[in-house]
C-alpha positions in Angstrom: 142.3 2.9 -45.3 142.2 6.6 -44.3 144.8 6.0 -42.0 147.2 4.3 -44.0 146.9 6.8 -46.9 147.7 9.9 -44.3 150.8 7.4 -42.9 151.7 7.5 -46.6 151.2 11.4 -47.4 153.3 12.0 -44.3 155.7 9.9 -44.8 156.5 10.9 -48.5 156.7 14.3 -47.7 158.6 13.7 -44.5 161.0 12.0 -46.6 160.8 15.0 -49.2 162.4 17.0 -46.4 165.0 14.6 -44.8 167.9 16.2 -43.6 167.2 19.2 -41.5 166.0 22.8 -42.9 164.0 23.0 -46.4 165.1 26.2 -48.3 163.0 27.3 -51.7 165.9 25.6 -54.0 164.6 22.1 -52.7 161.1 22.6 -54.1 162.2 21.1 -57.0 162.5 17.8 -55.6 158.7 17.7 -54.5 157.7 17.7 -58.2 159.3 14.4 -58.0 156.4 12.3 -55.5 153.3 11.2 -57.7 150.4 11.4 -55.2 149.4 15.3 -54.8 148.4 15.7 -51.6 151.9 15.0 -50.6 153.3 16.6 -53.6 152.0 19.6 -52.3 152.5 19.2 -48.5 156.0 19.1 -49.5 155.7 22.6 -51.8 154.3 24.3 -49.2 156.9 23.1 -46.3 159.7 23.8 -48.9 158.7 27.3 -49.8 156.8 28.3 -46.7 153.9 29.3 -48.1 150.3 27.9 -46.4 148.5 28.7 -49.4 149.6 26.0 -51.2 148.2 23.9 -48.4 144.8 24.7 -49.3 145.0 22.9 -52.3 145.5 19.4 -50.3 142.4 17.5 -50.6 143.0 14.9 -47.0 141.6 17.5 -44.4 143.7 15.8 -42.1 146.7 16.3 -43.9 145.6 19.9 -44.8 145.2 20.9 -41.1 148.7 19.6 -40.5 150.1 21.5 -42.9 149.2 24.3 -41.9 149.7 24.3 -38.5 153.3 23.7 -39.5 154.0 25.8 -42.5 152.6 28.9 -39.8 154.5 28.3 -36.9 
């Protein structure tokens, strides 16, 4: 169950962030997924900001956040 609710984080905000780079202006459309974990996987990676990724609840999703909102 674990698994398939990190497939689902990652794949809602993956799809958040179709279409090459994510600038600020597209933050707007992450207010738009319901679940919050992704919500805000998809704020962070849109703004750039690993901060918000310490609000994410799945540790798993959390840790790869932030290994991608820092690079």
């Amino acid at each position: 169950m674990k698994k398939l609710l990190l497939s689902l984080y990652i794949a809602t905000a993956t799809a958040c962030m179709a279409g090459g780079p994510v600038f600020a202006a597209d933050a707007g459309s992450c207010y738009a997924i319901a679940d919050a974990d992704a919500r805000a996987y998809c704020l962070a990676k849109a703004r750039g900001d690993s901060g918000t990724c310490y609000t994410i609840q799945s540790s798993g999703l959390r840790s790869q956040c932030l290994a991608e909102v820092r690079k």
